[in-house]
N, C-alpha and C positions, 0 to 999 in steps of 0.2 A: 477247472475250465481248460479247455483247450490251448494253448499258445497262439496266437495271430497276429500278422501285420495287416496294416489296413493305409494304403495312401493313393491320388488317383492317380491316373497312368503315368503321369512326367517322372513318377518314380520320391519326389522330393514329399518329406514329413513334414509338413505347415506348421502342425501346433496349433490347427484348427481344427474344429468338426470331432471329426473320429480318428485322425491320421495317428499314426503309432506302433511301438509294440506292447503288447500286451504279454503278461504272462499269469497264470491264475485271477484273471478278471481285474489285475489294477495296470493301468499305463505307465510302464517300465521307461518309455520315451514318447516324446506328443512332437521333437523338433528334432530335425534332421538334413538340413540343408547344405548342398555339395555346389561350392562354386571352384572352377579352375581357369587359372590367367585373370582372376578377378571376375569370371561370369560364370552362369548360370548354364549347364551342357543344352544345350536343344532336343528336346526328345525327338526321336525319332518311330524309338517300338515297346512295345511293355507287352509281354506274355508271359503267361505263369507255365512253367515249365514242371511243374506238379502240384499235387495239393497243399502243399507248403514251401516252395521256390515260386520266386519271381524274379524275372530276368527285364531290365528297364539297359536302353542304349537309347545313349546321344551323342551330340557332336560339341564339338569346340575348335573357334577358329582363334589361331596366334599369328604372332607378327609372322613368322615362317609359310605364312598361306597368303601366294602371290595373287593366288585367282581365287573363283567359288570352291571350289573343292576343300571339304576340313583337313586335317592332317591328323587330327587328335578323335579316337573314339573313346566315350568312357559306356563301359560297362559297370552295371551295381547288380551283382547276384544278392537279394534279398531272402533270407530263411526265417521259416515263421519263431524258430526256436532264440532269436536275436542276434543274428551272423548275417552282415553282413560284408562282401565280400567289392571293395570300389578299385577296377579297372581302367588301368588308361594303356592302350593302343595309339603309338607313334606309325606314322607312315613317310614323316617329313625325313627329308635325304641326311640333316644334321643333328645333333643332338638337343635334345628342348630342355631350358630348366624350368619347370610349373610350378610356379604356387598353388597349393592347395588348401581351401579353407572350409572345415565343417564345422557348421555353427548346430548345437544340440540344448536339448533341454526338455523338461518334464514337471507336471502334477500330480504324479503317482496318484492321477485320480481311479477311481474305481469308475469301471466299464458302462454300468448303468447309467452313472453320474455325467460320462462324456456321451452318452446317445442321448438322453434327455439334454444338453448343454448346460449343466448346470456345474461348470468346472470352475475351481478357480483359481488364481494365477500362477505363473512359473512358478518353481521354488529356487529357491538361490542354488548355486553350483559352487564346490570347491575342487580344489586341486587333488587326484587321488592316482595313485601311481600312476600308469602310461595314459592316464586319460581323465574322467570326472565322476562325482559322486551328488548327487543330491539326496536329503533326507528328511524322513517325517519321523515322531515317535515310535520306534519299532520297525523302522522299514527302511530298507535304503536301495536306490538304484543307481546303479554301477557300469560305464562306459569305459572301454579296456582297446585301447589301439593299437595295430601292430603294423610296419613300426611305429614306434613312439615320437610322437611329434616334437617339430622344434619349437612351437611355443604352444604356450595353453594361458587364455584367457578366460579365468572362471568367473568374470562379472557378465561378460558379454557369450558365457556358453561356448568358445571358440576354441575347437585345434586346427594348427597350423602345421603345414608340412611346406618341403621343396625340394621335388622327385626331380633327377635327369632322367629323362626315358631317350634311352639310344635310339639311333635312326632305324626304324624297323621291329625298334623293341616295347615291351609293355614294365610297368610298374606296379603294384597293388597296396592300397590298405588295409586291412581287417578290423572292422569293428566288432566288438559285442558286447550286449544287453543283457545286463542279467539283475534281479530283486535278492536283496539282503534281508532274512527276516530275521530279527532278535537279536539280543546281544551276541549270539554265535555268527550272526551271519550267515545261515545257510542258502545253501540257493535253492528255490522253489520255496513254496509254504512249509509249513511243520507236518501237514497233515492234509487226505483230500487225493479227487482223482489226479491220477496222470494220464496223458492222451496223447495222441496220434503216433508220431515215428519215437515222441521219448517211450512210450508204453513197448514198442517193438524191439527197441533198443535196450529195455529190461528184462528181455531174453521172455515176452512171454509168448505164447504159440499161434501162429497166423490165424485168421477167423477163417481165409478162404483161401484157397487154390489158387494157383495161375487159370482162372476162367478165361476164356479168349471167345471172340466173339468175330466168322470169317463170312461174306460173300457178296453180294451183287452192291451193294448199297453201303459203299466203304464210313457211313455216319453211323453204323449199328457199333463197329468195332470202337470208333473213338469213343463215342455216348458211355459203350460199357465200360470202358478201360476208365476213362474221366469218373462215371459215381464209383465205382471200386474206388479211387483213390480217395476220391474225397470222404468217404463213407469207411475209410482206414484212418482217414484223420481226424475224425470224429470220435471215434471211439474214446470211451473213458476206461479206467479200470480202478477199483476201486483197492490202493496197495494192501487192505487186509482179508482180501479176498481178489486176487489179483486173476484168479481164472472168471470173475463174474465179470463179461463185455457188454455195453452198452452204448449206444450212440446220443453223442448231445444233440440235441434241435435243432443248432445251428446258428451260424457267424452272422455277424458278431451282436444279435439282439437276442440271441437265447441258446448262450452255450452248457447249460446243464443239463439236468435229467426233467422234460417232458412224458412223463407216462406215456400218453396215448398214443404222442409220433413217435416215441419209444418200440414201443408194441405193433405199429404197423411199421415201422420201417424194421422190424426184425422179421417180420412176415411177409413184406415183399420179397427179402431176401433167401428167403428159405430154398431157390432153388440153387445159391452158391454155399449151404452147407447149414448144420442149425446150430450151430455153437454160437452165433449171438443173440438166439431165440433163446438160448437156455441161459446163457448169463442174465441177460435182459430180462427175462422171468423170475430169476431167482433174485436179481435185485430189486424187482417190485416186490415181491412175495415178503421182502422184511420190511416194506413202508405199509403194508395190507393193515389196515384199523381192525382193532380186537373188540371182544366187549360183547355183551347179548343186545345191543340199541339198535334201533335203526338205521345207523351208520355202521353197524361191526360187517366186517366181510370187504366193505370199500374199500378201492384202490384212490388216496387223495389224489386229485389233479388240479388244475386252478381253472379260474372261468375264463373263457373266449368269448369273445365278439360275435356277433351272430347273424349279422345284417342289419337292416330298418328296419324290418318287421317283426322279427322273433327278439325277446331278453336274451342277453348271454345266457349259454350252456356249459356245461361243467366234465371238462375231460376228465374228472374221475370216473363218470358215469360210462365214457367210450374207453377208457381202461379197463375200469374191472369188468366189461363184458367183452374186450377183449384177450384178456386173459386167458378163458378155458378155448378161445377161437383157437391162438396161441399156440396153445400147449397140444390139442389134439391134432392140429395141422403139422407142428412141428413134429409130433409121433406119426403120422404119415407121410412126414420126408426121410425119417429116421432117428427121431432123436432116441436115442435106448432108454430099455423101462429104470433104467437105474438112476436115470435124469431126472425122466418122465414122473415115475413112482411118489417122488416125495414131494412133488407140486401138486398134488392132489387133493390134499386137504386144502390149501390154501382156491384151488379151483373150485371146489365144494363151498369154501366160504362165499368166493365172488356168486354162485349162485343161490346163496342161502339169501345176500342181499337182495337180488333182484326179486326172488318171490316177496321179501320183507316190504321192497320199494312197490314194486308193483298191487300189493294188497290184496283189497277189493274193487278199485277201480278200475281194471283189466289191463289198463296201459302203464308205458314205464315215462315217470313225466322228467322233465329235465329243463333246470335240475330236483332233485327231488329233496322234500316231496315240493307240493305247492308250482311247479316249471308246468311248462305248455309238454303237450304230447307229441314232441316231436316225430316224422317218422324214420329220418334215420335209426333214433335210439329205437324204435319199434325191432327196428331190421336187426340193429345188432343186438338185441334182446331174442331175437328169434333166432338167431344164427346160434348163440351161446347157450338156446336151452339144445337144441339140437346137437351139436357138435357136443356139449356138456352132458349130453345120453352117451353118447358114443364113446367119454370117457369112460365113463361110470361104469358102462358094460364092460369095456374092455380089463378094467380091475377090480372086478366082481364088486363092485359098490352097489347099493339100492338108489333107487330114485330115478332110473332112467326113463320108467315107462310113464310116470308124472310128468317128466319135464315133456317127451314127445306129444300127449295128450295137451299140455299147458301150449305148449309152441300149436298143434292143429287149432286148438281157439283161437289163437292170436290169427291165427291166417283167416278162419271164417270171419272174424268181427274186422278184421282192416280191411279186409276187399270186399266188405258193406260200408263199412260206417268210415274210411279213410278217401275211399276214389267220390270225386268229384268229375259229376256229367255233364259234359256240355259240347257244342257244335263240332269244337275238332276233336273230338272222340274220346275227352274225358283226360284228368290225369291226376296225379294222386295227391291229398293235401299234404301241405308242408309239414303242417303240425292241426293238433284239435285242440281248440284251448279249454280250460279246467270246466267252462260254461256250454262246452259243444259246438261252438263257432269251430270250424273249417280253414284256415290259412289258405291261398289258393296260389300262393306265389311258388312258377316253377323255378326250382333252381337244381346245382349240382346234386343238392341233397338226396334228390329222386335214384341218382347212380348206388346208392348203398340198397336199396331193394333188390339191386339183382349182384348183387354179393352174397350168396348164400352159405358157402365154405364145401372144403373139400370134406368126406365120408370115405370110409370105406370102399373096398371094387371099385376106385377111382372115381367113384358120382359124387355128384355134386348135391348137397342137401337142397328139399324141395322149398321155393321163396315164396313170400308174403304174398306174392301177386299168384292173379292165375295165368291162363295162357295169353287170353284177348288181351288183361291190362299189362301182360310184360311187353308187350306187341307193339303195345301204344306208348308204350319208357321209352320202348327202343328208339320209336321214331321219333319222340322227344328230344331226345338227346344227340340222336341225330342229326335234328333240324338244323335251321340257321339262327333261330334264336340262342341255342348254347352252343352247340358249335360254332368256335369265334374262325375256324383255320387256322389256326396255334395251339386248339387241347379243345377243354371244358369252362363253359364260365357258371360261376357259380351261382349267379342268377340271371335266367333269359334276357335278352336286350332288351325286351318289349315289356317290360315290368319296370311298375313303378319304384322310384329309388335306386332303377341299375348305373352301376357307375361302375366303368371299364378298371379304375383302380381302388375298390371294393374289394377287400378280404375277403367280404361274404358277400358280396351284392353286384358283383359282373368283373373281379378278375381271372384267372389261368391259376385254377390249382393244380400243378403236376401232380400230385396224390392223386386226388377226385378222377383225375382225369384215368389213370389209371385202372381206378376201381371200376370204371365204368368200361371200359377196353376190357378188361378181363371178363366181367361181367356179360357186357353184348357177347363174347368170343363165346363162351362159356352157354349163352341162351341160342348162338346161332345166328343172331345177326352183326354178320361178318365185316358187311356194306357200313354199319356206321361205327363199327370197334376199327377198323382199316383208316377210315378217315378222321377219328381225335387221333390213333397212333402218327398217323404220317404229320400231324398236324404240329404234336410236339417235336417228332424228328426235325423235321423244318425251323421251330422256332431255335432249336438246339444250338446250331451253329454262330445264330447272335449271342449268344450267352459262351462261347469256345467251349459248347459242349460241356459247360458246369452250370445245371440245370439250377435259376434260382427255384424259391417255392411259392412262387407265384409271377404273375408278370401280368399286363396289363390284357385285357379281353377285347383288349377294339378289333374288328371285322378285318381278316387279312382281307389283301385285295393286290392283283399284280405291281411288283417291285416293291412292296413293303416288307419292315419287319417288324416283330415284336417290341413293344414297348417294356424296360425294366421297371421292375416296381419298385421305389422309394426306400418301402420299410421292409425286403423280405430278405431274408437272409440267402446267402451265397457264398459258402458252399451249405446247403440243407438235408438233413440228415433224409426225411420223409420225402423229399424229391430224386435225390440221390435212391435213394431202393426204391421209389417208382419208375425210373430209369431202366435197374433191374426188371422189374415187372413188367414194365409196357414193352421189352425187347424179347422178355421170355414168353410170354401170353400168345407168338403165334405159333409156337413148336408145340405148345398142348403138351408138356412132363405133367401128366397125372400120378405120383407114384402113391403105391401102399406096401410099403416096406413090413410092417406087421405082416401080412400075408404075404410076402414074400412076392409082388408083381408090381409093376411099373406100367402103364401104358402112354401111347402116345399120339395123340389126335392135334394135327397142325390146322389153324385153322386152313382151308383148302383156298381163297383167295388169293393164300402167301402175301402179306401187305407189304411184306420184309425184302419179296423177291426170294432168291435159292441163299439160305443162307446156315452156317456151320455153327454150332456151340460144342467148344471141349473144357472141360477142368467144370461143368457142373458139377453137386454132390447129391447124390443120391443115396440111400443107407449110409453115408459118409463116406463113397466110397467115388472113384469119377467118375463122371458119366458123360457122353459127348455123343449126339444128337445133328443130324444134318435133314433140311427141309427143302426140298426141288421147288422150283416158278411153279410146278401144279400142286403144290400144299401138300406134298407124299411125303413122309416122314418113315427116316431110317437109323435104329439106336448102331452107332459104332463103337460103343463102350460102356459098362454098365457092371456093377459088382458082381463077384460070381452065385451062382444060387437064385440072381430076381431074375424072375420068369417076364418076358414081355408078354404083354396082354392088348384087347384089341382099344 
């Protein structure tokens, strides 16, 4: 698991709640408390100065402070790797001597254990060289201070110092947090991913470029630069295969490997390079279930939540037909056949299940068998047998012209038996359940129909819907029932059970929202892909531009802002690359590096204003891309050999 601190803005670790470091999912420290002159600093500001620093100032007034004005600033540089770094700034004319006293401590509980509240008490502290030790069987956590303090009291968790800081001058402590495992004591686990700057600092090879992101609308540059960082510290690698990259789901309630936000947040990403589509691939590809069953060919994933109306669903099911989406996308950004090649069979598996799942009953139900017919899983069943031809042709496999005939049935039987008529002009059911009942509740779900995936000569494979019913999505989604003016919610306001902080039932999923941006952009209506994009730019800046993965769907309205949602994670891997995506979606990089041609269709609104992309990758190679206020799009850089196309 990734490394994280976690405490709220005053900077100070309670020893309540979630507050801590973590390091491999157990709390390395839960208590952390910095008094100087006997008090507590007064915050002032708490900003995270990257994806794993945070920077907290306050003040401290001493006898030497005649009037309002402090004389004393302390700074605490916090790193997520257990460094911190506590500052104190003198500005008083004479010399100050400060007492200093951090009081610490820990239940080396495990991560789960402290989100759920189910911790339990301090563990005792002893004395261990310049600082303290606490220990369970097998594990010890290890506090290291520099300098070394003049007292330590291991009953009450307490070091004590007493700094002079010259007139004008500063002092610093250094702590750090580090977990003991086994009789050897080493630091980190024995075994298991390593993530974010420890992985980079292993010498292993950046996943992406210096991408920069220039023009009218200075929130496009920070947006990008913010998920790159955070979406580098996510990453895992796994050390016995240290070149397979993948992102965890995200802080601090699900930092391992999620399949499916696995899989889409590798595929948002594709237009900063595909080297984490193909790690990400190949490390699903050795959890792929074997065997001749009706489960061989599956990618496991665990069940989600699904709203009030539907049962949970089963992200193995939007995995393994994500999967050949995946693969054949990422061979249209460039990934080479020597990547590409040996994921094949494993791509072949994920569709051998879907015909298995799907049967005789024509639909893919979820979860399978015995789940409701949902239609996303429709959509991304239809997208995977189609893009899943595409593979197949391209390395002379059989089966393609099956699966394209299997995907045109799928389209004639859901835009009869799936769209639902009525007064405002119809719209598609949610799900059909096992009996033939209709679901009629509109939600975000309806945005993955016109997700169709990239093909070949830069098109887009043809969607479930036809013309009239994509017409009618568009304006759906559109409306002001899911358009909240902050994104997409994922179930319209005007439906029973919506509730603005709903998972599934009326909050802001930055994914969805996405998909659905891309998607309008992608069928032509520009008018409502323009307004969720501007919608999450705007929430952006409450969040300092680190997009959580979801946030509350209540109705923007003049001088408000977005509401944070409780349970969602922040920094999120799937939010973080639909960042990527909803900022790259209006320059239109169509490439097909197989054939050698790139095209570029911006959408012509410009939602973005004029604005620049360099350090994209295209064939793995840069590529930089600038879009004018009238949507004209001009490549400034691009590998040698791709042809631009129109």
């Amino acid at each position: 698991m990734p490394s994280l601190a976690i405490s709220a803005e005053h900077g100070q670790l309670s020893g309540q709640g979630l507050d801590g470091f973590y390091r491999s999912g157990r709390r390395a420290l839960a208590r952390c408390r910095l008094r100087v002159a006997g008090a507590e600093p007064l915050p002032v500001q708490a900003r995270l100065l990257g994806p794993d620093l945070a920077r907290f100032v306050g003040t401290v007034r001493t006898v030497a402070d005649s009037g309002p004005d402090p004389s004393v600033t302390v700074e605490r540089l916090r790193h997520a790797d257990g460094t911190e770094r506590i500052t104190l700034h003198s500005t008083a004319v004479r010399p100050l001597r400060l007492p200093i006293e951090v009081s610490l401590g820990t239940d080396l509980a495990e991560l789960g254990a402290a989100a759920a509240g189910r911790t339990g008490p301090e563990l005792p502290a002893c004395v261990h060289d310049s600082g303290m030790r606490w220990s369970t069987p097998g594990l010890n956590a290890v506090v290291t201070a520099e300098p070394a303090p003049k007292d330590t009291l291991a009953s009450a968790g307490l070091l004590r110092w007493e700094l002079e800081v010259p007139p004008g001058g500063s002092r610093s402590i250094q702590l750090h947090v580090r977990l003991e495992w086994g009789d050897q004591a080493r630091i980190g686990p024995p075994r298991g991913p390593v993530a974010g700057a420890a992985a980079r600092g292993r010498g292993a090879a950046p996943l992406w470029g210096p991408t920069q992101a220039r023009g009218d609308d200075t929130r496009v540059e920070t947006l990008l630069r913010s998920a790159m960082d955070d979406l580098g510290a996510l990453v895992l690698r796994d050390p016995r295969r240290p070149g397979d990259a993948y992102a965890a789901a995200g802080v601090p309630w699900r930092c391992g490997l999620a399949p499916a936000e696995a899989l889409w947040a590798a595929r948002m990403t594709l237009p900063l390079g595909v080297r984490l589509a193909a790690g990400t691939l190949r490390t699903l590809a050795r959890t792929q279930l074997g065997g001749p069953g009706t489960e061989g060919g599956r990618i496991p994933g665990a069940m989600r939540h699904a709203g009030p109306h539907l049962p949970p669903g089963c992200t193995g099911v939007e995995a393994t037909l994500l999967f050949p989406t995946v693969l054949a996308e990422a061979r249209r950004w460039g990934l080479p056949d020597k990547d590409a090649e040996p994921l094949m069979p494993v791509a072949e598996r994920c569709l051998l299940w879907l015909r298995t799942a799907v049967g005789d009953r024509g639909y893919l139900a979820d979860p399978s068998p015995g789940g409701p017919y949902r239609c996303e899983a429709q959509a991304h069943a239809h997208r995977a047998a189609l893009l899943g031809a595409d593979l197949l042709d391209a390395y002379g496999r059989p089966g393609a012209s099956g699966w394209r005939e299997w995907a045109a049935d799928l389209r004639r039987r859901f835009r009869e038996e799936f769209w639902i008529e009525d007064r405002g002009g119809g719209r598609p059911a949610a799900a059909r359940m096992p009996d033939g009942s209709r679901m009629r509740q509109l939600g975000a779900a309806a945005s993955h129909l016109l997700d169709t995936g990239l093909l070949g000569r830069s098109t887009f494979a043809e969607g479930l819907l036809d013309k009239v019913q994509t017409e009618q999505v568009a304006r759906l989604l559109g409306g002001p029932a899911l358009d909240s003016g902050w994104g997409l919610r994922t179930l319209a306001a005007k439906e029973p059970g919506y509730n603005p902080f709903g998972h599934r039932s009326g909050a802001v999923r930055v994914h969805e929202t996405a998909v659905a941006v891309a998607g309008l952009a992608a069928a032509g209506y520009e008018k409502e892909a323009g307004s969720l994009l501007r919608g999450v730019l705007n929430a952006a800046p409450s969040f300092a531009h680190r997009l959580p993965e979801m946030y509350a769907g209540e109705q923007r309205t003049s001088g408000s802002a977005p509401l944070p949602h409780p349970a969602a994670c922040r920094p999120a891997a799937i939010a973080s690359a639909a960042a990527v995506r909803l900022l790259t979606t209006p320059v239109g990089v169509l490439p097909d590096v197989p054939a050698g041609t790139v095209a570029v269709r911006p959408m012509h609104s410009a939602p973005l204003g004029a604005v620049q992309f360099t350090g994209l990758r295209v064939a793995e190679q840069p590529f930089a891309v600038r879009v004018s206020r009238l949507g004209l799009g001009m490549v400034e850089e691009a590998a040698d050999g791709l042809q631009l196309g129109g």
